[in-house]
C-alpha positions as a Markdown table, in Angstrom:
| # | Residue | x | y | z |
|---|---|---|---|---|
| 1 | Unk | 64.9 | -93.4 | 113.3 |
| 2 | Unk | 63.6 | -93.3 | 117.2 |
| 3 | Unk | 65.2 | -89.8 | 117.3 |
| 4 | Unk | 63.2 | -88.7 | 114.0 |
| 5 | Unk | 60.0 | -90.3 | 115.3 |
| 6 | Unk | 60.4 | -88.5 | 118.4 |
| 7 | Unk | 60.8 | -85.1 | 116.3 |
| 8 | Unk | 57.5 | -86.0 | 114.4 |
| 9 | Unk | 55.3 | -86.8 | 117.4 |
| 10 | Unk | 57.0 | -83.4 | 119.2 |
| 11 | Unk | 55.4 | -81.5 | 116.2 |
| 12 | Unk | 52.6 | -83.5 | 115.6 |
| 13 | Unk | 50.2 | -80.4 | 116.7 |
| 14 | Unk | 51.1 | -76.2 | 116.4 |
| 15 | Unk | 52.3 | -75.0 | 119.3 |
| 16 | Unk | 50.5 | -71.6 | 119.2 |
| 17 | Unk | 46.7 | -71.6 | 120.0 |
| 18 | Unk | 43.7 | -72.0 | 117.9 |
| 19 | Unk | 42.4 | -68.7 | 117.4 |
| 20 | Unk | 39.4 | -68.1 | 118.8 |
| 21 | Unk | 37.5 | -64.9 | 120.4 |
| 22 | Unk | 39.1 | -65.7 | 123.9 |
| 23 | Unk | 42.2 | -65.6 | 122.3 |
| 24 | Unk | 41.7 | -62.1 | 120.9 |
| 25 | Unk | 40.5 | -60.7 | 124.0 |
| 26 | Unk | 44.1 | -62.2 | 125.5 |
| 27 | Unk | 45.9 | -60.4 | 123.0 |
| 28 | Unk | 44.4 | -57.3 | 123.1 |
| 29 | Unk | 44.8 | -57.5 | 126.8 |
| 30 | Unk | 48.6 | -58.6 | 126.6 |
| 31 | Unk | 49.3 | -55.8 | 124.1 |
| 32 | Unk | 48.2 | -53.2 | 127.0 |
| 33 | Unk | 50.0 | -54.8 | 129.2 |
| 34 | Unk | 53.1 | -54.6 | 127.2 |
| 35 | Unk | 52.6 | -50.9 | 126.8 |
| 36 | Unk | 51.9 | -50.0 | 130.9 |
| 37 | Unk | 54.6 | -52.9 | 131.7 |
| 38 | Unk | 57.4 | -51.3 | 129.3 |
| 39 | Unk | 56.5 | -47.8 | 130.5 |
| 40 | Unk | 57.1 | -48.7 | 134.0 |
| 41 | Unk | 60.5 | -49.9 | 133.9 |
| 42 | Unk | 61.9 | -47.1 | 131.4 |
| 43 | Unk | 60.1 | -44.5 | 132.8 |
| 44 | Unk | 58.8 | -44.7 | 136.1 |
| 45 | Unk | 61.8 | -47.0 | 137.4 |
| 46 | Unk | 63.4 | -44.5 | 135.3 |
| 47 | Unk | 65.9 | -46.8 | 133.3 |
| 48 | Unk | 65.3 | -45.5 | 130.2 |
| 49 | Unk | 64.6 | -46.9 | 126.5 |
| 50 | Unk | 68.2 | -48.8 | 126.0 |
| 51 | Unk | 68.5 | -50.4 | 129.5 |
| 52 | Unk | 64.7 | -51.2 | 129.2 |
| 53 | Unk | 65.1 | -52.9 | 125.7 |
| 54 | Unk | 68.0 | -55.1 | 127.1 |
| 55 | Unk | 66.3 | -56.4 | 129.8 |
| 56 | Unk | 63.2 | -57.0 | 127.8 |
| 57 | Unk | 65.3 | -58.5 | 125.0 |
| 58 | Unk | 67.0 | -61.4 | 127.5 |
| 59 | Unk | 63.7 | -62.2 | 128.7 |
| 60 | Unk | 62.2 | -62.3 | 125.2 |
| 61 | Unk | 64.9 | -64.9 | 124.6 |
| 62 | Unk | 64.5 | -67.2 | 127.2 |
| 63 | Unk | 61.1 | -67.4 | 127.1 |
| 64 | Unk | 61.7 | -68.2 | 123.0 |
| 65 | Unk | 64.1 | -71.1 | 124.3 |
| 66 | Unk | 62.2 | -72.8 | 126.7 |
| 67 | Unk | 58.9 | -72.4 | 124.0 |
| 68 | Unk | 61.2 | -74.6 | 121.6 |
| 69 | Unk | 62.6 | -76.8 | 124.5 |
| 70 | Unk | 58.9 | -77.3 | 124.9 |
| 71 | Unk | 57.5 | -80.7 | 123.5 |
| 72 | Unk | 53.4 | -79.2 | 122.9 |
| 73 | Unk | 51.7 | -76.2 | 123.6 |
| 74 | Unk | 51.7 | -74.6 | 126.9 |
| 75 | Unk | 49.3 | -71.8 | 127.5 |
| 76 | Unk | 51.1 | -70.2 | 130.0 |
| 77 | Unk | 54.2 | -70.3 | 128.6 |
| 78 | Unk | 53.1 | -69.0 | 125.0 |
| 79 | Unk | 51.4 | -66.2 | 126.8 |
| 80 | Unk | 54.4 | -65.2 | 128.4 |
| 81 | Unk | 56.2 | -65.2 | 125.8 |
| 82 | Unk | 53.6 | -63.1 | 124.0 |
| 83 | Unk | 53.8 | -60.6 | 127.0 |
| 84 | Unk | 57.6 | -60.6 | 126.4 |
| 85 | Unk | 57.3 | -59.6 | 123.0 |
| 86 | Unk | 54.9 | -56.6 | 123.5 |
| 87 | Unk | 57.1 | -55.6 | 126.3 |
| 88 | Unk | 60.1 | -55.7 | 124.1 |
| 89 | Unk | 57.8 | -54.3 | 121.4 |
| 90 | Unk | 57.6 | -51.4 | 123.4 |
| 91 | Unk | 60.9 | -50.5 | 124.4 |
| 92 | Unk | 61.7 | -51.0 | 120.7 |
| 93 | Unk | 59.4 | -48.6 | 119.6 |
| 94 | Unk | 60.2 | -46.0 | 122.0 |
| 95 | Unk | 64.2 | -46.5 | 121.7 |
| 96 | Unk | 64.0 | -46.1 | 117.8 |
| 97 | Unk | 61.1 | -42.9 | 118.0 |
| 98 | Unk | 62.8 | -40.9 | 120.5 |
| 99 | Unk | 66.0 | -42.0 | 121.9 |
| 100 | Unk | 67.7 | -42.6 | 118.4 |
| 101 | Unk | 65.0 | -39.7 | 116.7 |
| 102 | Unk | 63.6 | -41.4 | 114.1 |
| 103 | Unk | 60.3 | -39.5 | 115.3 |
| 104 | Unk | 57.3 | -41.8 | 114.4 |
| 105 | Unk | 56.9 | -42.0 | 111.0 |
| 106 | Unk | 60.5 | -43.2 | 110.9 |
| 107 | Unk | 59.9 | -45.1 | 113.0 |
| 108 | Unk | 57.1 | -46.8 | 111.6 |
| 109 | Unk | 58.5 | -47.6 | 108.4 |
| 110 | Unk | 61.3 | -49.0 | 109.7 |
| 111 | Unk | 59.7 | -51.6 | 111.3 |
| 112 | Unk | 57.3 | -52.1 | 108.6 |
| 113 | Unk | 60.4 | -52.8 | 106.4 |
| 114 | Unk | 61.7 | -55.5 | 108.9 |
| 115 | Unk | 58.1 | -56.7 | 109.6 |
| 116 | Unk | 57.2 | -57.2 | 105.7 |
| 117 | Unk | 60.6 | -59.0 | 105.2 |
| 118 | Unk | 60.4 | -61.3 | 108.0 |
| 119 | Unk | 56.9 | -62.2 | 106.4 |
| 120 | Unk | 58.7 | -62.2 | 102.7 |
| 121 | Unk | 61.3 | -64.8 | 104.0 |
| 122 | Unk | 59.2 | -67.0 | 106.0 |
| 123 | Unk | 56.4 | -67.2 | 103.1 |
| 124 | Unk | 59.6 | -68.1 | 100.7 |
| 125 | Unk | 61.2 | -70.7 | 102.7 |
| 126 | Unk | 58.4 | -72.3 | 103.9 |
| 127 | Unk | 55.5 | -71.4 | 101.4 |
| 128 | Unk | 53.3 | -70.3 | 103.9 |
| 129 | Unk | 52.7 | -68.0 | 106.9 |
| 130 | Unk | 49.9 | -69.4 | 108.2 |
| 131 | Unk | 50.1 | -69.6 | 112.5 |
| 132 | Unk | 49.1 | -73.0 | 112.7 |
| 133 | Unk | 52.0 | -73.9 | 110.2 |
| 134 | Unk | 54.1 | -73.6 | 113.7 |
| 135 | Unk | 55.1 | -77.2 | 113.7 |
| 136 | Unk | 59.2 | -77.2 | 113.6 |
| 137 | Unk | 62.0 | -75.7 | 115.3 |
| 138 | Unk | 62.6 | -73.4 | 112.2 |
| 139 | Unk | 58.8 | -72.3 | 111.4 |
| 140 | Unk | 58.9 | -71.3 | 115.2 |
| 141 | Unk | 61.9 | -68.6 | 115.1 |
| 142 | Unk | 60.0 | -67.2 | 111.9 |
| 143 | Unk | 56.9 | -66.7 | 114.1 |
| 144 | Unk | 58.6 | -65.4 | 117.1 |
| 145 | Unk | 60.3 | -62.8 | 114.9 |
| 146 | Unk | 57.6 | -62.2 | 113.3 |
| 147 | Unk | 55.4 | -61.3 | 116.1 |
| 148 | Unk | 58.3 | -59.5 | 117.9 |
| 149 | Unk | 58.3 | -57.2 | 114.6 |
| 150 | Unk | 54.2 | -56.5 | 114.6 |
| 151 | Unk | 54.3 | -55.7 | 118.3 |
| 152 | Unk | 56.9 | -52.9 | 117.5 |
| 153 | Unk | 54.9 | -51.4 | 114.4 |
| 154 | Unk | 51.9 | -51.8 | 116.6 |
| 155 | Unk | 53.2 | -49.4 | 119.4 |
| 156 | Unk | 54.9 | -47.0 | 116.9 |
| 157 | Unk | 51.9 | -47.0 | 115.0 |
| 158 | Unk | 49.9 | -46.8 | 117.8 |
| 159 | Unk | 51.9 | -43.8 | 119.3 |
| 160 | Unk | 52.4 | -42.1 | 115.7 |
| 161 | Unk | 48.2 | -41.7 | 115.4 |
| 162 | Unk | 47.7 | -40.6 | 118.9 |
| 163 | Unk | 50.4 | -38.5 | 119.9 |
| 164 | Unk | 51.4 | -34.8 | 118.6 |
| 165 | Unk | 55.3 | -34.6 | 119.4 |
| 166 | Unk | 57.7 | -36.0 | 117.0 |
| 167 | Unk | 55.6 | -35.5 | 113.8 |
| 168 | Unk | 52.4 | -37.5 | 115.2 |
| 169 | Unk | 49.1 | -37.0 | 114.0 |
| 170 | Unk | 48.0 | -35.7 | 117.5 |
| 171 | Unk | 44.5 | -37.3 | 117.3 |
| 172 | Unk | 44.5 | -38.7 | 121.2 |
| 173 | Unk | 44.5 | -41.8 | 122.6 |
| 174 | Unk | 40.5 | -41.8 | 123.2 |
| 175 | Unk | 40.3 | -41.5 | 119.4 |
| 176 | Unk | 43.2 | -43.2 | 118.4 |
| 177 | Unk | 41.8 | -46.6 | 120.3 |
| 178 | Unk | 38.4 | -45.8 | 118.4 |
| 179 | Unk | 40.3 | -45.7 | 115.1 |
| 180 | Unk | 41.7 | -49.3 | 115.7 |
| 181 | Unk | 38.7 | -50.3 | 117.3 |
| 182 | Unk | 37.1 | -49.8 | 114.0 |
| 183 | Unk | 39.9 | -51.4 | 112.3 |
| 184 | Unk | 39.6 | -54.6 | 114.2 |
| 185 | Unk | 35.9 | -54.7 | 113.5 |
| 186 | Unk | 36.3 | -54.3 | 110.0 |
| 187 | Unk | 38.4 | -57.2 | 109.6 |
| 188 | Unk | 36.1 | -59.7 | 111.6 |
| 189 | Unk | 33.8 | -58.5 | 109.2 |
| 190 | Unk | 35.7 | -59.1 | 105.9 |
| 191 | Unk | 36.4 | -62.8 | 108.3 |
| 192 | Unk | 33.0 | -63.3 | 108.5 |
| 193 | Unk | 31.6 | -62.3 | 105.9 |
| 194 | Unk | 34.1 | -62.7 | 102.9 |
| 195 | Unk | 36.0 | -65.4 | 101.0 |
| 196 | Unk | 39.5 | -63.1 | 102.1 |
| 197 | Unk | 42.9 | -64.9 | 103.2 |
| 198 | Unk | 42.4 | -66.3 | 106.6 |
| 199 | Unk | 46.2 | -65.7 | 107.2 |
| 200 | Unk | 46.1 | -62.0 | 105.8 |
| 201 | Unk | 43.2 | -61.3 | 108.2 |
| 202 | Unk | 45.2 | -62.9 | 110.8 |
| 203 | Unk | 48.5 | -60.9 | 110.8 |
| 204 | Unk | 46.4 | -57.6 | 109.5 |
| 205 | Unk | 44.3 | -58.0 | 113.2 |
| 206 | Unk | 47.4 | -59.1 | 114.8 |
| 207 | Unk | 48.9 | -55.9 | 113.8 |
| 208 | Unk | 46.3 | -53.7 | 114.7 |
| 209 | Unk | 46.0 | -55.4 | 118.4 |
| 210 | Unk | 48.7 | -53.9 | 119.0 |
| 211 | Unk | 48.2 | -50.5 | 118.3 |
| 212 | Unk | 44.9 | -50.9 | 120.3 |
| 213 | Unk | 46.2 | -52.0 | 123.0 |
| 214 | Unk | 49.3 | -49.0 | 122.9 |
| 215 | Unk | 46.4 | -46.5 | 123.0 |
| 216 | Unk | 44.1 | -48.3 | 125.9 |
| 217 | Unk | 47.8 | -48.8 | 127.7 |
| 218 | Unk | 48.5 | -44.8 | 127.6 |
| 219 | Unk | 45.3 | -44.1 | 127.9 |
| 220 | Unk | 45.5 | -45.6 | 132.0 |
| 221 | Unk | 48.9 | -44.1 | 132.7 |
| 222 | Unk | 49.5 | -40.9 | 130.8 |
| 223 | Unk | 48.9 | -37.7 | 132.7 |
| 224 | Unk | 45.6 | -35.8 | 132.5 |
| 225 | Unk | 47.5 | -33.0 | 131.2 |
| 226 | Unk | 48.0 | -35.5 | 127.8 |
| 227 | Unk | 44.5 | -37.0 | 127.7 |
| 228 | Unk | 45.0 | -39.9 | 129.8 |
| 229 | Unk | 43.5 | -41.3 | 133.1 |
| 230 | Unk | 46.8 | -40.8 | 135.4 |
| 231 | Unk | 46.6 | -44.4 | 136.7 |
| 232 | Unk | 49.6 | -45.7 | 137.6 |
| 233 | Unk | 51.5 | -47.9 | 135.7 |
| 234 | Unk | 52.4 | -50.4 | 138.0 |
| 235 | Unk | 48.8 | -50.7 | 139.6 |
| 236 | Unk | 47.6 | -50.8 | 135.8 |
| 237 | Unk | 49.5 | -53.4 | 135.0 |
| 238 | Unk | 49.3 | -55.5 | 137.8 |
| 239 | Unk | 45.5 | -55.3 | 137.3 |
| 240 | Unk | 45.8 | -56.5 | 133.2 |
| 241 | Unk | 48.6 | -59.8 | 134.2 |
| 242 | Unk | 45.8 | -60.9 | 136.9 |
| 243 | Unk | 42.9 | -60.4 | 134.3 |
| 244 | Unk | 45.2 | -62.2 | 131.8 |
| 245 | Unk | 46.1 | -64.8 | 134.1 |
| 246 | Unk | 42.7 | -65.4 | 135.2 |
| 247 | Unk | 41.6 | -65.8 | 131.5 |
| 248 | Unk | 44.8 | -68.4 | 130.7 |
| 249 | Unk | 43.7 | -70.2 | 133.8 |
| 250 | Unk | 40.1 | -70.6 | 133.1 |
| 251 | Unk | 39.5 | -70.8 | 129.5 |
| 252 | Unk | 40.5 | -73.6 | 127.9 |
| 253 | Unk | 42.6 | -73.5 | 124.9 |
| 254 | Unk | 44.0 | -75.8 | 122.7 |
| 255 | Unk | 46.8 | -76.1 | 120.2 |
| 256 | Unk | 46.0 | -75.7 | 115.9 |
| 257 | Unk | 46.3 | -78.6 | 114.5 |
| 258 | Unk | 48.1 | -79.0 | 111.2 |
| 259 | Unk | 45.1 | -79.6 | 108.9 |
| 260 | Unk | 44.1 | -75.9 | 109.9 |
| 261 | Unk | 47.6 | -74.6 | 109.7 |
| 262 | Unk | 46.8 | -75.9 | 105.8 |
| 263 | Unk | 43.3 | -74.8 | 105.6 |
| 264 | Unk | 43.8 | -71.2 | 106.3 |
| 265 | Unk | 47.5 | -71.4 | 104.3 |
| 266 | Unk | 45.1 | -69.4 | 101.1 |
């Protein structure tokens, strides 16, 4: 019984954040930093996609272990692990697009297959996918996977619209981060302004962060010769983990309770 109450009280709150513009703004950021941090290691340290994904993948997991070792939210652990996953996301991505040679459209509805049946299982087991439903052990590996699967359509999205190899649409990455720009803004307006899910406008702009934030990220560190800035990747992303750890440090957040978690459930 102590055990069971213990269990309760450990869950009595999500242990994801309540959504709020700051937390956007750390997300978009996190998602660029996933895309300059995973290009550093496979291509500048020149490791490559599968090396890259297996480091990325351990990490990833223990940060996943300690978030369910963890008995309430943490901010700088959550946002670790959410730099993890776009890392990993990355490396994903890349491995399946061009090391395996899917090319991008393969690639992209691939992981839109795995993405839409982690959603389809967690909705069916737990009759929800809200975020702030994130109050057990069990609700907290559908979430992680989940996310894990939306960064990795987010980059081969991302790199599908902007690039021109491997059956891309070749638009850029100026114009590629204005198309999800708009996209983003489109949903805060359906939020905003319309009666639609709270949870579908949730993982729809969770999706499309990522994307966003693939396009910004190669638009710092690809070569002029592609459209990008030439920045380096390391500089690049030493510059986005300081902004993000500035913004963990000095905003405060707060965990979802679960009266939200049922609130935005529709």
């Amino acid at each position: 019984m102590k055990h069971e109450t213990r269990q309760l009280a450990r869950y009595a709150v999500s242990k994801v954040p309540e959504v709020t513009f700051a937390f956007w703004v750390i997300k978009i950021a996190a998602t660029t930093l996933g895309e300059t941090g995973g290009d550093w290691v496979t291509m500048t340290l020149n490791l490559g996609y599968l090396v890259g994904t297996a480091i990325f993948t351990c990490i990833f997991i223990g940060l996943v272990s300690a978030q369910l070792s963890s008995g309430r939210f943490l901010p700088f652990l959550y946002w670790s692990t959410i730099v993890a996953t776009t890392t990993l996301g990355t490396t994903l991505a890349d491995l399946a697009d061009r090391s395996l040679g899917f090319g991008y459209p393969g690639g992209v509805a691939i992981v839109f297959s795995l993405l839409f049946a982690s959603l389809a299982i967690w909705r069916w087991a737990e009759g929800t996918v809200s975020v702030q439903s994130v109050t057990s052990p069990r609700v907290e590996w559908f979430y992680w996977a989940t996310i894990l699967f939306s960064q990795t359509l987010g980059t081969a999205l991302g790199d599908w619209v902007a690039a021109s190899d491997r059956s891309g649409l070749g638009i850029g990455y100026e114009y590629g981060s204005l198309v999800f720009g708009i996209g983003l803004a489109f949903v805060a307006a359906l939020y905003l302004w319309t009666n639609a899910s709270r949870t579908l406008l949730f993982w729809t702009a969770f999706i499309l962060t990522r994307p966003l934030g693939a396009t910004l990220g190669d638009l710092l560190d690809k070569p002029a010769s592609q459209g990008g800035m030439q920045l380096s990747r390391l500089f690049a992303s030493l510059i986005l983990l300081g902004f993000i750890v500035v913004c963990v440090a000095l905003v405060p957040q707060r965990a979802g309770s679960r009266s939200e978690g049922r609130a935005s459930a529709a």
